[in-house]
C-alpha positions, 0 to 999 in steps of 0.5 A: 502486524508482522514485519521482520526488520532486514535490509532491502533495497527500497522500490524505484517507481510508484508503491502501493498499498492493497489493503486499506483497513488499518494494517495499511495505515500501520504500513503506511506510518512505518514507510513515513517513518523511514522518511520512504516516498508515500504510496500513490494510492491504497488498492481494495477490494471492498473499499472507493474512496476517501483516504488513509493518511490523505493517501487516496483509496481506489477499488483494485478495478479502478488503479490509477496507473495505465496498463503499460507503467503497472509492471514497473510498479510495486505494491505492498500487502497489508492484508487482515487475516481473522486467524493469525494471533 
């Protein structure tokens, strides 16, 4: 996983993860370890149900958010990529 430490100003509204393979449990134990809120929910594609970290997944057809809140929302990738070293 790459992650590039750097100041920012951390999200107000609801955070979510895309992506809940164990890149996003990575993610997810690096936001707990900055004492951030969790995440509502994992979003992915090809995974329903369960959790990460007691962290709900939902497939991306089925976010938990009404349309009128999602532009306030932001959402993390942690996507696997076969080709990177």
């Amino acid at each position: 996983m790459f992650c590039r430490r750097r100041t920012v100003e951390y999200p107000q509204g609801d955070v979510l993860i895309f992506g809940a393979g164990s890149n996003g449990g990575k993610l997810l134990s690096a936001m707990r370890k900055l004492g951030r809120a969790d995440p509502i929910c994992f979003l992915d594609s090809q995974k329903r149900g369960g959790d990460v970290g007691g962290i709900p997944i939902h497939n991306i057809d089925d976010i938990p958010i009404p349309p009128e809140k999602r532009r306030h929302c932001t959402v993390f990738a942690s996507l696997f990529n076969p080709g990177a070293n």
